[in-house]
C-alpha positions as CSV (number, residue, x, y, z in Angstrom):
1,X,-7.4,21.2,3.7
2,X,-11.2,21.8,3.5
3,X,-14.0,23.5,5.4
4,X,-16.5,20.9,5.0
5,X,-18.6,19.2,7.6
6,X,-19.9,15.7,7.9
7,X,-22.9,17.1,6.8
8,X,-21.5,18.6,3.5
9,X,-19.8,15.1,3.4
10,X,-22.7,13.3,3.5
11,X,-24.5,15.5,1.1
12,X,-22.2,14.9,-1.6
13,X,-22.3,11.1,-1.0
14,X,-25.6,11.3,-1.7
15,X,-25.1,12.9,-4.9
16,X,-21.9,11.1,-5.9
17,X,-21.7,9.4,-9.1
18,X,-20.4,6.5,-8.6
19,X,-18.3,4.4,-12.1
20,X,-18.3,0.8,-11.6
21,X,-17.4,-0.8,-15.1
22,X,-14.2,-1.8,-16.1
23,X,-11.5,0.7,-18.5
24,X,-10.0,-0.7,-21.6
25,X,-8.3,1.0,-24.6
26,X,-9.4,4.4,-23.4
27,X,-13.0,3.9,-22.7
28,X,-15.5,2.3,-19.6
29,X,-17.1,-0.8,-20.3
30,X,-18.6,-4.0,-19.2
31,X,-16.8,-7.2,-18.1
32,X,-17.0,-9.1,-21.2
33,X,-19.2,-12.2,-19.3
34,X,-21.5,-9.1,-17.7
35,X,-21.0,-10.1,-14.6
36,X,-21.0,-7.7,-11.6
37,X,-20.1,-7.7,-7.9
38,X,-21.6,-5.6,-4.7
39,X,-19.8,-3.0,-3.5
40,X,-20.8,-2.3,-0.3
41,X,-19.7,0.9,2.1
42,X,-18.2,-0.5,5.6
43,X,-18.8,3.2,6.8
44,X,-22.9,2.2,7.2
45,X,-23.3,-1.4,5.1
46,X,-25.0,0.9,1.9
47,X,-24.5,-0.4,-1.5
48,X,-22.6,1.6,-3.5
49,X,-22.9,0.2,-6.5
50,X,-22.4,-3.3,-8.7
51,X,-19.1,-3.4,-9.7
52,X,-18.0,-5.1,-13.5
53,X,-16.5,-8.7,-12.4
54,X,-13.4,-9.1,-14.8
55,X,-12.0,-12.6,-15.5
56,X,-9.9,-14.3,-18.2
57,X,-11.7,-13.0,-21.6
58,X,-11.5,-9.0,-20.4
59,X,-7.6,-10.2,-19.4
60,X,-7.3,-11.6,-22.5
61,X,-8.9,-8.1,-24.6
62,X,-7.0,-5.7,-22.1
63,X,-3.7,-7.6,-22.5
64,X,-3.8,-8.0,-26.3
65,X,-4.8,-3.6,-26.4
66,X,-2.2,-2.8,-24.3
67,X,0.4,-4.8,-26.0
68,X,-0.4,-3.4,-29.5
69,X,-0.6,-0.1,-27.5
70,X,2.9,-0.5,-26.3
71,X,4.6,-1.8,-29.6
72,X,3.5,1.5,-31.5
73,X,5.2,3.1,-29.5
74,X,2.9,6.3,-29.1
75,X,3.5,6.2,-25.5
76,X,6.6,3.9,-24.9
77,X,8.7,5.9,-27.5
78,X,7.7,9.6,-26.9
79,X,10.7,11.9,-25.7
80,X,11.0,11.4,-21.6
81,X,10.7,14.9,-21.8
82,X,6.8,15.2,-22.8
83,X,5.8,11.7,-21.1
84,X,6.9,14.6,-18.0
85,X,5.0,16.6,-18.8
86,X,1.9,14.4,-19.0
87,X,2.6,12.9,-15.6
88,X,2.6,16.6,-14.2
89,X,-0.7,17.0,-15.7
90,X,-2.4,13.9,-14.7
91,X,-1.1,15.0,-11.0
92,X,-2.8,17.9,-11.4
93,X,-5.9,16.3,-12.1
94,X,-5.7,14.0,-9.1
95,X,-5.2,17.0,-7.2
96,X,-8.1,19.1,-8.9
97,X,-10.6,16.2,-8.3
98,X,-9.0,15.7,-4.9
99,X,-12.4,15.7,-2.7
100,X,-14.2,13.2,-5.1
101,X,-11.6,11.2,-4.8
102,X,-11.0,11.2,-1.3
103,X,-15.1,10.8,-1.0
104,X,-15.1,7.6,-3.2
105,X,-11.8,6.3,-0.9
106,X,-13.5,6.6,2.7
107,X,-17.0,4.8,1.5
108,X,-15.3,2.2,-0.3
109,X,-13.1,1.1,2.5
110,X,-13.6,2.9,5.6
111,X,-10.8,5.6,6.3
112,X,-11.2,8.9,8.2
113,X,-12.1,11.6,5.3
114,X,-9.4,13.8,6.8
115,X,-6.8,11.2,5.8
116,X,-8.6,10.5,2.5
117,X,-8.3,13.7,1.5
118,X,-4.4,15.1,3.1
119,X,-2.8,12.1,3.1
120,X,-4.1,9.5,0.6
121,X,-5.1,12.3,-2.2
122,X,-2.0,14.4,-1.8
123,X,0.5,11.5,-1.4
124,X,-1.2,9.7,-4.5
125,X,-0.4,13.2,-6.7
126,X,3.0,13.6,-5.4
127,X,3.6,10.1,-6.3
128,X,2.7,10.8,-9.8
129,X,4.9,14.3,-10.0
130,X,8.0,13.1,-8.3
131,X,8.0,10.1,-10.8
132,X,6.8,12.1,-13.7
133,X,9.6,14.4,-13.0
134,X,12.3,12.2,-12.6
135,X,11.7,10.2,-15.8
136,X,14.0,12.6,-17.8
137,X,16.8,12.9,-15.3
138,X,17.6,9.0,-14.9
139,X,20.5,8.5,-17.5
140,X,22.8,5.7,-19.1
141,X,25.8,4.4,-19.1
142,X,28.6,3.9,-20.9
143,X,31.3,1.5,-20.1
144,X,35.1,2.0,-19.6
145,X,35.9,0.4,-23.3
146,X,38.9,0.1,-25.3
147,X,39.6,3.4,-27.8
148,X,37.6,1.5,-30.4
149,X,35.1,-0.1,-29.2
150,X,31.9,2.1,-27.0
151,X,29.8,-0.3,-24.5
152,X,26.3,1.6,-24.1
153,X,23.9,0.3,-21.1
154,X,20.6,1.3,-21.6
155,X,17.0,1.3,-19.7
156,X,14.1,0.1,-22.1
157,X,10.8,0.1,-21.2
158,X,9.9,-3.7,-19.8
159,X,6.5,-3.6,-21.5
160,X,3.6,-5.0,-20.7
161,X,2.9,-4.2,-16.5
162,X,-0.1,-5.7,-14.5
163,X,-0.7,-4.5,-11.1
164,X,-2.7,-6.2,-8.3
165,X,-3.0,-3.2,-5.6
166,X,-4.6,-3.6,-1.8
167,X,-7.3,-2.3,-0.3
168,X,-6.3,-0.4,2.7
169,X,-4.7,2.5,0.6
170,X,-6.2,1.3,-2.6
171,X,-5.2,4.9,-4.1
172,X,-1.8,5.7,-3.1
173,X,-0.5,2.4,-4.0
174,X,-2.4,3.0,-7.4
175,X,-0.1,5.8,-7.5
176,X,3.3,3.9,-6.3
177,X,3.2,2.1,-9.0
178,X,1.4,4.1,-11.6
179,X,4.1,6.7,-11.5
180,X,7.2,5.1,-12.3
181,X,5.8,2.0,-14.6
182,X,3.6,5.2,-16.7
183,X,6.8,7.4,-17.0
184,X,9.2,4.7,-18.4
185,X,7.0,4.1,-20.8
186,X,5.1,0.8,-20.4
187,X,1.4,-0.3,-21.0
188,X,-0.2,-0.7,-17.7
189,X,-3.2,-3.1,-16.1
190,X,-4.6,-2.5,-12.9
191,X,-6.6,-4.7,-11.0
192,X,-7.5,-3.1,-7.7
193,X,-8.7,-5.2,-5.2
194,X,-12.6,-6.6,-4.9
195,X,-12.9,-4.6,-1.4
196,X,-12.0,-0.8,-2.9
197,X,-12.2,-0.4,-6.7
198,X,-13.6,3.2,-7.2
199,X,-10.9,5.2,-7.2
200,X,-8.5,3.3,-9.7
201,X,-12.0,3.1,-11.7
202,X,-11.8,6.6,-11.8
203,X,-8.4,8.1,-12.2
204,X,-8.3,6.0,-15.3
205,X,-10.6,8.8,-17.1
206,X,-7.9,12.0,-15.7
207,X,-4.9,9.4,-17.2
208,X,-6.9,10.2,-20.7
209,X,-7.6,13.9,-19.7
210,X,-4.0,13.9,-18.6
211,X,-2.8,13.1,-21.9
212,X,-1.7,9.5,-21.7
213,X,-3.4,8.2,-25.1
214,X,-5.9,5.2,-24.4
215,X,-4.5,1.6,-23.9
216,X,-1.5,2.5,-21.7
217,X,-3.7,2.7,-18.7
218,X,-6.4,0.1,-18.1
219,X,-8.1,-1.0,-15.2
220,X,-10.2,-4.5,-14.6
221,X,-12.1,-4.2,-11.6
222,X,-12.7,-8.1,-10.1
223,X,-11.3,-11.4,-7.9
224,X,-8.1,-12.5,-7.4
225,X,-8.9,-16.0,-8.3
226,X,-10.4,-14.4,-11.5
227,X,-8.8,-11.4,-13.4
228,X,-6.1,-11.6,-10.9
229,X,-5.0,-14.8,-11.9
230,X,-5.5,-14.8,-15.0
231,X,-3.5,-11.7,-15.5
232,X,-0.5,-13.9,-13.4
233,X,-0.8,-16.3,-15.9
234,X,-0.8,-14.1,-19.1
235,X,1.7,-14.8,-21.3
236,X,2.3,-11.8,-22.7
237,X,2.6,-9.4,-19.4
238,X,6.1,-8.8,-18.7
239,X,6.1,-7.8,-15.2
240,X,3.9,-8.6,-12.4
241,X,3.8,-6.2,-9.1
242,X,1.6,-6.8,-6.3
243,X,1.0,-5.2,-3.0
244,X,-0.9,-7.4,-0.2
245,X,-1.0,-10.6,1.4
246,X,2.3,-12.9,1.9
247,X,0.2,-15.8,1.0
248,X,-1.2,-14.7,-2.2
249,X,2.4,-13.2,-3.0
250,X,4.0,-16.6,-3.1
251,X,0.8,-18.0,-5.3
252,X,2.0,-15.1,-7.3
253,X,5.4,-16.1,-7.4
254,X,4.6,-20.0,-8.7
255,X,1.7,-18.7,-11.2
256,X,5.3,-16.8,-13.2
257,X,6.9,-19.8,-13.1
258,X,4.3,-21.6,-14.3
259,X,4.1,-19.1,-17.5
260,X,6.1,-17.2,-19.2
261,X,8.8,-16.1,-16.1
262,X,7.5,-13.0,-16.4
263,X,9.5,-10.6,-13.8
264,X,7.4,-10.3,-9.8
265,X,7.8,-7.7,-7.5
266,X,5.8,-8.1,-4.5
267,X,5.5,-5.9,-1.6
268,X,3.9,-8.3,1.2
269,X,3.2,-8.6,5.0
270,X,4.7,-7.2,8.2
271,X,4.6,-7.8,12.1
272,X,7.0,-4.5,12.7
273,X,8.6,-4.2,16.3
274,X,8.2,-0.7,17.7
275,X,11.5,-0.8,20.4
276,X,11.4,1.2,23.0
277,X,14.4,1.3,25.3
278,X,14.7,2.7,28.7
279,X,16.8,5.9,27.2
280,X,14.3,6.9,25.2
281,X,14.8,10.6,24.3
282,X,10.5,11.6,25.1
283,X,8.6,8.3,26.7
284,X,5.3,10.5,26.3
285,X,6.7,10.8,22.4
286,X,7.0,7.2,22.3
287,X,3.8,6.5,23.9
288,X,1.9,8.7,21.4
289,X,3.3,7.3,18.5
290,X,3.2,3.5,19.8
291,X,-0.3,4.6,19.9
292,X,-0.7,5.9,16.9
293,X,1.8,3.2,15.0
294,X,-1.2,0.9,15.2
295,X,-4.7,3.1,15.4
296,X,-4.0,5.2,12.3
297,X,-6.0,3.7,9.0
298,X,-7.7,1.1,11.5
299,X,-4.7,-0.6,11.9
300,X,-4.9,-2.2,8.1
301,X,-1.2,-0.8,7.3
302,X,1.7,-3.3,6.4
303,X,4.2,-1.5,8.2
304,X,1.6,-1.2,11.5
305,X,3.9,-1.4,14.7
306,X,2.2,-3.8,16.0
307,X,4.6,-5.8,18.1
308,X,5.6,-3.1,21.0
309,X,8.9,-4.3,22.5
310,X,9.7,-2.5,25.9
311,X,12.4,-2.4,28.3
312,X,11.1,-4.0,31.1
313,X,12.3,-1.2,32.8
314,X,10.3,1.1,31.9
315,X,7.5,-1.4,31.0
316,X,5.3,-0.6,34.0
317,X,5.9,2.7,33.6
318,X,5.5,3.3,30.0
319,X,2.3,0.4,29.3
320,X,-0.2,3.0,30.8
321,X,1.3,5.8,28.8
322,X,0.3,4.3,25.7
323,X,-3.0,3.1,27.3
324,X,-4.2,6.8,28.0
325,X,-2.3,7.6,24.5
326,X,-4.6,5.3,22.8
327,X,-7.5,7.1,24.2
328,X,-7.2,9.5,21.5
329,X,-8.4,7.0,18.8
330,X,-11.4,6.4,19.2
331,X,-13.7,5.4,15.9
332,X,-16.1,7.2,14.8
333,X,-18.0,8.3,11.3
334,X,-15.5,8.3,8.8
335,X,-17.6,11.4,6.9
336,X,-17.1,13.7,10.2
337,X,-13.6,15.7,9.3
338,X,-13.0,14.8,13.6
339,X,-12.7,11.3,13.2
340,X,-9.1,9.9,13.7
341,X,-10.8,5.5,13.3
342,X,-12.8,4.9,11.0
343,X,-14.4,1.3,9.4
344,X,-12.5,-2.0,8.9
345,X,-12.4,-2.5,5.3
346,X,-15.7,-5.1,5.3
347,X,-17.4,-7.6,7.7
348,X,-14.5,-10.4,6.6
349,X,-12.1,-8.4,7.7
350,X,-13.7,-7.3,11.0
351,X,-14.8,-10.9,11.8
352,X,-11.0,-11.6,11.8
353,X,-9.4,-9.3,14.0
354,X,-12.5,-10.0,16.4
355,X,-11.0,-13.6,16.5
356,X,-7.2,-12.7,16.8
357,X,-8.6,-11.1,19.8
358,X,-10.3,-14.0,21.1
359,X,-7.1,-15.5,20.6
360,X,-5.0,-13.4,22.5
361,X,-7.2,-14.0,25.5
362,X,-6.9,-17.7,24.9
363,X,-3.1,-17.6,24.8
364,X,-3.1,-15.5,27.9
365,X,-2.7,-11.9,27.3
366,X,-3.7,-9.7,29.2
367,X,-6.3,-7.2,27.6
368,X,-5.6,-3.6,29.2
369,X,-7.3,-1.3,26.3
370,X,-10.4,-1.9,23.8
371,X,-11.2,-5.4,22.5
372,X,-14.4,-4.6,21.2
373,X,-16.7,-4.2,18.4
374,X,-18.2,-0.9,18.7
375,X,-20.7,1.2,16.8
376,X,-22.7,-1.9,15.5
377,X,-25.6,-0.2,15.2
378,X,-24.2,2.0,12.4
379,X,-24.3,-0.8,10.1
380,X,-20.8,-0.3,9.8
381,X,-18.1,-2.3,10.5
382,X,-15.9,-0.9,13.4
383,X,-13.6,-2.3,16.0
384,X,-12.0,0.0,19.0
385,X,-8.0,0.1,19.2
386,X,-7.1,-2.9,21.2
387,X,-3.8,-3.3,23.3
388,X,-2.6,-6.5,25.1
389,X,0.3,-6.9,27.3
390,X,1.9,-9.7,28.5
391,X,2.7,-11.0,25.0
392,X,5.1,-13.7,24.4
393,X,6.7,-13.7,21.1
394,X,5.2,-17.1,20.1
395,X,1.8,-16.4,20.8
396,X,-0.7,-15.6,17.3
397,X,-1.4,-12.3,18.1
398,X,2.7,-11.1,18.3
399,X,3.7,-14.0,15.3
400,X,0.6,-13.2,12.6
401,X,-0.1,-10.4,10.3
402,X,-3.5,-9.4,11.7
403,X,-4.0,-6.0,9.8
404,X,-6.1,-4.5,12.6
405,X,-5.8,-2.0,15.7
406,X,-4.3,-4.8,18.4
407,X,-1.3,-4.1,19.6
408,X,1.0,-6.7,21.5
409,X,3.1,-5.5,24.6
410,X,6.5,-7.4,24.9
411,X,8.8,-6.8,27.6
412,X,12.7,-7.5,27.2
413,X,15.9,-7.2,29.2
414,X,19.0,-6.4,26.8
415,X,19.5,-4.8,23.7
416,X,20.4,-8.1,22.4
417,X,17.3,-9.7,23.0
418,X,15.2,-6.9,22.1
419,X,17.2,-7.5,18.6
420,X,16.5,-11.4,18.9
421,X,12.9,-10.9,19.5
422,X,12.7,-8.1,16.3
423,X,13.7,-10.5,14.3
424,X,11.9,-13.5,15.0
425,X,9.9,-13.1,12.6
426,X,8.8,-14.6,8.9
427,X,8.8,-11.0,8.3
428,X,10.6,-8.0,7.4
429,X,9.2,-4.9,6.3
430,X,9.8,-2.3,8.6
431,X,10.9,-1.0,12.5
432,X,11.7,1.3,14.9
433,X,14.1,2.1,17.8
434,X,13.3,4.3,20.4
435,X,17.0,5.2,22.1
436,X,19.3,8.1,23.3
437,X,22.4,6.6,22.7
438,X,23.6,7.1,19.5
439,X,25.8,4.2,18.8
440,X,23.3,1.7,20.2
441,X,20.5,3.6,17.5
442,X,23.0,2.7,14.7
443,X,23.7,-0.6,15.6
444,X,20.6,-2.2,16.9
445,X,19.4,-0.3,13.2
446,X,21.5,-2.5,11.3
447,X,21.0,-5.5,13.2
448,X,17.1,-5.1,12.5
449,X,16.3,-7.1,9.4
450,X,14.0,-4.5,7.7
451,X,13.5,-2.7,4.7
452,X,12.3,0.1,6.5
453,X,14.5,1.5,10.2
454,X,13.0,4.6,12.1
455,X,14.6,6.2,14.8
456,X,13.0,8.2,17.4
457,X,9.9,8.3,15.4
458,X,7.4,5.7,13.7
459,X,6.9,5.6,9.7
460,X,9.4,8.5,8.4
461,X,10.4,9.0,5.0
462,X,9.1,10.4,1.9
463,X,9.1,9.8,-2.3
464,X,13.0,9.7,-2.2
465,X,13.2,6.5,-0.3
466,X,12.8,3.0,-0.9
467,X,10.1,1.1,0.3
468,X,10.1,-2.8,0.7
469,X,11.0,-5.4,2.6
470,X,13.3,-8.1,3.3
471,X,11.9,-12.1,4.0
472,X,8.9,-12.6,3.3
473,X,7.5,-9.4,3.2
474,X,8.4,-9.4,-0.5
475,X,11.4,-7.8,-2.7
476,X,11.9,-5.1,-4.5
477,X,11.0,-1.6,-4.1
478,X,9.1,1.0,-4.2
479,X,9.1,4.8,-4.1
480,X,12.6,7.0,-4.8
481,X,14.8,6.1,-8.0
482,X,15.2,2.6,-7.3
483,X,11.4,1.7,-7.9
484,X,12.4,2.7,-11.6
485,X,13.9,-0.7,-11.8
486,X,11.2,-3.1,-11.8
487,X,9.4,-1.2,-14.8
488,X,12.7,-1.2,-17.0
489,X,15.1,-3.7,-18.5
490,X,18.5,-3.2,-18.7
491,X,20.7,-3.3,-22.0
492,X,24.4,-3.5,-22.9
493,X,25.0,-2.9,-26.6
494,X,28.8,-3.1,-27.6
495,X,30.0,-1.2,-30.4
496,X,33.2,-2.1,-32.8
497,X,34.7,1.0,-33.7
């Protein structure tokens, strides 16, 4: 927690020094072509800097560095033990540059500084820690063998790890993967996305104070179609993991076939349901948290409950509930510690949840909160939370991934079709169940075909469990002990006695 006001917050933007080049073998430079990008704040439309545009020769230079980097084994081959403590350390750092950070996170893309900073900054360091201190607790196996013979399974480092990030949480999921691919060992290459480099720019410098020696860590700041691509293509990554889009996910997906079959883990899009039945343990509970399920970080969060499926009930009762609930997030200037909604990443992204909302009118919802731009003459990009009821399953706002504040109001009958509806869906990344009844919790909980089940409550959990999805909202995980997989290979070596 801080003391600071907007106006300390805005002070210290103005005297922010800002890094914009790309990180490679342990040092900040230029894109190899020169070329730069804007990056512009969607808290007021103010350039923040010009950005180093990566493509396929500074792919090609960071690859080839962190390769060499990995084969001598200076990071890959040091004692879990010490790569620990390192992790620890470079935590640490995170932590003791926490308000920089969180600064360079809310003018990049938009978030409340209040979430920046105790959520994004303190979630990112505990990512780091919890991985860092796991890494020398994970052990082996040894197989049930014959008296002369000893079967050893072994984790090796995979190698080689790019890493496309998102922009709505463009630290944290820095950090998600950062922390367990760093602590097995492996030569890492960010590429955060185009919309919110500056803080992967920056935490690249507290990985070298940190201790992790330069070339394990290395960022390229740039396009998708660009660096991004050509990382996909490299033939000498290992492993790919992305977090973002299902469309670019699946280009993702044929770019490994097309190379070197280099292992994918993608965490992709969501349309969550957010059931509410009429047994509901607290309906103002529910309301508050249907509320906040799809106002909090603008709405631009993968697991965003933004289909709300109601008991029809309660419906009439309940609809207003979360009407005057989402009264309470109203946007506002993401520097001012008081603001709950802040900016929509950039005008792109603004411009298209403006026209899913024109298309929910068109289909026939019926608009019964927000629906507006707001605050325009900011120069910022903000949109007010938006709610429509009367939503049919079919209609674009409840079937596509709009990664904004509107929220869809479905009614249902049975517990069956409130399943049905869940899951009608190209999706399957998280949901919730608002209930009393125990067994119906548990079993409308496994029916739900999600990575990610709440009960009674909207987006629980913490480092210890696994994050993904089923369907098309990717595979793999993670978070907790099971993300360690997609940074490690597996090895059985059998032993004649």
């Amino acid at each position: 927690m801080t003391s600071l006001t907007r106006a300390d917050w805005e002070q210290r933007a103005q005297n922010l020094t800002i890094e914009t080049r790309a990180f490679v073998q342990g040092e900040y430079r230029d894109a190899e072509s020169g070329a730069t990008f804007e990056c512009i704040s969607p808290v007021d439309g103010r350039l923040l800097g010009l950005v180093a545009s990566c493509d396929q020769a500074d792919a090609e230079v960071a690859v080839k560095n962190a390769r060499a980097t990995f084969d001598s084994g200076v990071w890959s081959r040091l004692a879990p033990a010490k790569r620990k403590k390192v992790m620890i350390r470079f935590a640490e750092l995170i932590e003791a540059h926490g308000e920089e950070l969180a600064l360079l996170e809310t003018l990049d893309m938009g978030k409340p500084i209040s979430d920046s900073l105790n959520i994004d900054v303190s979630s990112a360091a505990n990512a780091i820690r919890w991985s860092g201190e796991a890494i020398d607790k994970i052990y082996d196996e040894v197989a049930a063998t014959a008296h002369d013979e000893l079967g050893l399974v072994t984790r090796e480092p995979v190698g080689v790890v790019a890493a496309i990030v998102p922009w709505n949480f463009p630290l944290l999921m820095t950090c998600w993967k950062l922390g367990p691919a760093l602590s097995t060992g492996n030569s890492i290459i960010l590429k955060p996305s185009e919309k919110s480099p500056l803080t992967g720019i920056r935490i690249a410098q507290l990985a070298i104070e940190a201790g992790i020696p330069a070339g394990v860590f290395n960022v390229l700041p740039g396009f998708g179609h660009t660096v991004g691509k050509a990382l996909a293509l490299h033939m000498d990554v290992d492993t790919l993991v992305f977090t973002g889009s299902t469309k670019i996910a699946k280009q993702l997906m044929i770019y490994a076939g097309e190379s070197n079959m280099k292992r994918v883990w993608l965490e992709a899009g969501g349309k969550s349901p957010n059931i509410v039945f009429a047994d509901a343990p607290d309906l103002q509970a529910a309301a508050e948290s249907a509320a906040s399920a799809i106002a909090f970080n603008q709405g631009e969060v993968c697991t965003a409950g933004s289909r709300l499926l109601v008991e029809n009930a309660i419906k009439d009762k309940f609809v207003p509930m979360v009407v005057e609930a989402i009264k309470a997030w109203k946007p506002g200037n993401p520097l001012d510690p008081a603001t709950n909604v802040g900016a929509l990443v950039d005008t792109t992204q603004m411009n298209n949840v403006l026209a899913y909302i024109q298309a929910g009118h068109e289909d026939g919802a019926k608009l019964v909160a927000g629906g507006s731009r707001v605050m325009e003459e900011t120069g910022g990009t903000y949109v007010e939370p938006t709610i429509f009821d009367g939503v049919s399953n079919a209609m674009r706002i409840a079937k596509e991934e709009i990664f904004g504040p509107v929220l869809s109001v479905i009614g249902f009958d049975t517990q069956e079709e409130a399943v049905a509806i869940a899951n009608d869906t190209i999706y399957g990344l998280a949901a919730a169940v608002w209930t009393s009844n125990l067994s119906r919790a548990h079993l409308v909980g496994k029916a739900l075909r999600a990575g990610s089940v709440w009960i009674n409550q909207y987006d629980g959990g913490d480092m210890t469990a696994p994050f993904g999805g089923f369907k098309q909202s990717g595979n793999g995980r993670d978070k907790s002990l099971h993300a360690f997989d997609k940074y490690t290979e597996l090895k059985a070596t059998w032993i004649k006695l």
